[in-house]
C-alpha positions in Angstrom: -35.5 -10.6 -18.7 -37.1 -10.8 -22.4 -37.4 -8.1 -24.4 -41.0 -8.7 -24.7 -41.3 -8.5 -20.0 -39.5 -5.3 -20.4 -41.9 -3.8 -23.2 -44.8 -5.1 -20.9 -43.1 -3.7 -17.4 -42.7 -0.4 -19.5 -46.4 -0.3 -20.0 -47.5 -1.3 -16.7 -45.7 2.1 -15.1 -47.1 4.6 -17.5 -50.5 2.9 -16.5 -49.4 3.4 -12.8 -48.3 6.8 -14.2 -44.9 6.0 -12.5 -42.5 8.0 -14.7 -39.6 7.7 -12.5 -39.9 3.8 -12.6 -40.4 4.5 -16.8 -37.2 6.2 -16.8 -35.2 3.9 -14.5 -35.8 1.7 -17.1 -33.4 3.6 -18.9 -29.1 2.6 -18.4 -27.5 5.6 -16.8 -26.2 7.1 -20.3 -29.4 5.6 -22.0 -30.8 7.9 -24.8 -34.6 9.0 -26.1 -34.8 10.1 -28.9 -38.0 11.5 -30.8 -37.2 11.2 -35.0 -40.1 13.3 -36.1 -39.7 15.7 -33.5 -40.3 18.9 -35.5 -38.6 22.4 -34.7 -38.3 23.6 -31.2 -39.0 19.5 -29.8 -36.2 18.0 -28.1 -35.0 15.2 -30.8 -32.9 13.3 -27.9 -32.7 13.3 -24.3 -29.4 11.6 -23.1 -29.0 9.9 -19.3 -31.5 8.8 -17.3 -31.2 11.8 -15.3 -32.7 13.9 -18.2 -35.3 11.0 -19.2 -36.7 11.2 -15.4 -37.3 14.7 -15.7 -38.0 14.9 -19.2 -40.8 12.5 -18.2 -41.4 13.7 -15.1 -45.2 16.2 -15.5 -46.3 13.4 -18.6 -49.0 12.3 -16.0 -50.5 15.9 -15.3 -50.9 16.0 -19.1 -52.1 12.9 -20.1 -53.7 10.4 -18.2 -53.3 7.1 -19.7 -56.0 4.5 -18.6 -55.8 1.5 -20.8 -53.3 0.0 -23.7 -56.3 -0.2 -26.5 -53.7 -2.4 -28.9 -50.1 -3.6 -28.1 -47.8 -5.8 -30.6 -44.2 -6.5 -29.9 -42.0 -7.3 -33.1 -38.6 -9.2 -32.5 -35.7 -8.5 -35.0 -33.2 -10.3 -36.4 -30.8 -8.7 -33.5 -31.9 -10.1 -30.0 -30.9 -7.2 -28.2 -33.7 -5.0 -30.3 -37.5 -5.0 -30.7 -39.9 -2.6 -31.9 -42.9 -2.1 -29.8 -46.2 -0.9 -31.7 -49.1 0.5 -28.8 -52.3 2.3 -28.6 -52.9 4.0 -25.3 -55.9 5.6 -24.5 -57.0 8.0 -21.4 -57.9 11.3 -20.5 -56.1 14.9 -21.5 -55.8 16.4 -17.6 -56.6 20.1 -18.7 -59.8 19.5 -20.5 -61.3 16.3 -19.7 -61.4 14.8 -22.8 -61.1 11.6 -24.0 -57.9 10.6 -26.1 -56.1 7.3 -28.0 -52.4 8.0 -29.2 -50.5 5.5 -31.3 -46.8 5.1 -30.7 -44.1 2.8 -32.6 -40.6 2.3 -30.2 -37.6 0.7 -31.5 -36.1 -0.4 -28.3 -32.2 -1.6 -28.0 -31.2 -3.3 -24.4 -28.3 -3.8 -22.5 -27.7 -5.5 -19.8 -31.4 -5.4 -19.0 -31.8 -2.0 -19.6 -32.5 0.4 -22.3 -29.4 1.4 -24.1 -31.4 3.5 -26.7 -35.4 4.0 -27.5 -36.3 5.6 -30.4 -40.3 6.7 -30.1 -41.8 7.4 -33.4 -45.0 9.6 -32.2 -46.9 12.3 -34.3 -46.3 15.7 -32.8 -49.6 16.7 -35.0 -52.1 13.8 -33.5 -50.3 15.0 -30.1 -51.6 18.8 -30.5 -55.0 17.3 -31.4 -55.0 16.1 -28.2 -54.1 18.5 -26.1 -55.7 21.7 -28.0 -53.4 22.6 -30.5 -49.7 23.7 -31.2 -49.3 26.4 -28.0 -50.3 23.4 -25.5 -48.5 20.8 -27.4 -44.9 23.2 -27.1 -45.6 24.2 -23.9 -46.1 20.7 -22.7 -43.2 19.5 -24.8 -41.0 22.0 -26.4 -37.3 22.3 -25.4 
């Protein structure tokens, strides 16, 4: 499978909101990890066991409804590529309207991700979803 099907695949389940198939993306001792996770965040979640239900309540959070702007970037190291998307949807408590940006730098093995580092902004997040007390709640560790 290419990189870029496996990028696209990815996308497809968080529009179907099908985390568990998001996270069986992930190799059994595949890692997340958040960089700019600020204190109190999680800044990696190791085994797919932990992605799954790490991911697992993303959906009754936010419900993604459309990719508004996707570009895949190859590297010089075929087994990585770094995924820029906007998604755009609906926050589940409140009703409103949202569009979050996200950079991934994805590394594959064997068809499957060995590592994903997801470059997000805690601080849009919390703008989303009310402010700091909802954003921890929904994502602290």
């Amino acid at each position: 499978m290419e990189l870029r099907d496996l990028v696209d695949q990815g996308i497809d389940l968080l529009l179907k909101h099908d985390m568990s198939g998001f996270a069986g993306l992930w190799a059994e001792d595949g890692v997340l990890e958040f960089p700019f996770a600020g204190p109190g965040y999680p800044k990696r979640v190791e085994g797919r066991t932990a992605i799954t239900e790490y991911l697992r309540d993303y959906p009754n959070l936010l419900d993604i409804r459309e990719v508004v702007a996707k570009t895949v970037h190859e590297t010089t190291d075929p087994a990585v590529v770094v995924a820029e998307f906007t998604v755009g949807g609906v926050v589940v408590a409140t009703g409103k309207p949202y569009e979050l940006s996200y950079i991934a730098v994805i590394t594959v093995e064997d068809g499957e991700i060995r590592h994903y580092r997801d470059y997000w902004s805690p601080l849009a997040a919390a703008e989303v979803l009310g402010g700091v007390e909802e954003l921890t709640a929904a994502f602290g560790g």
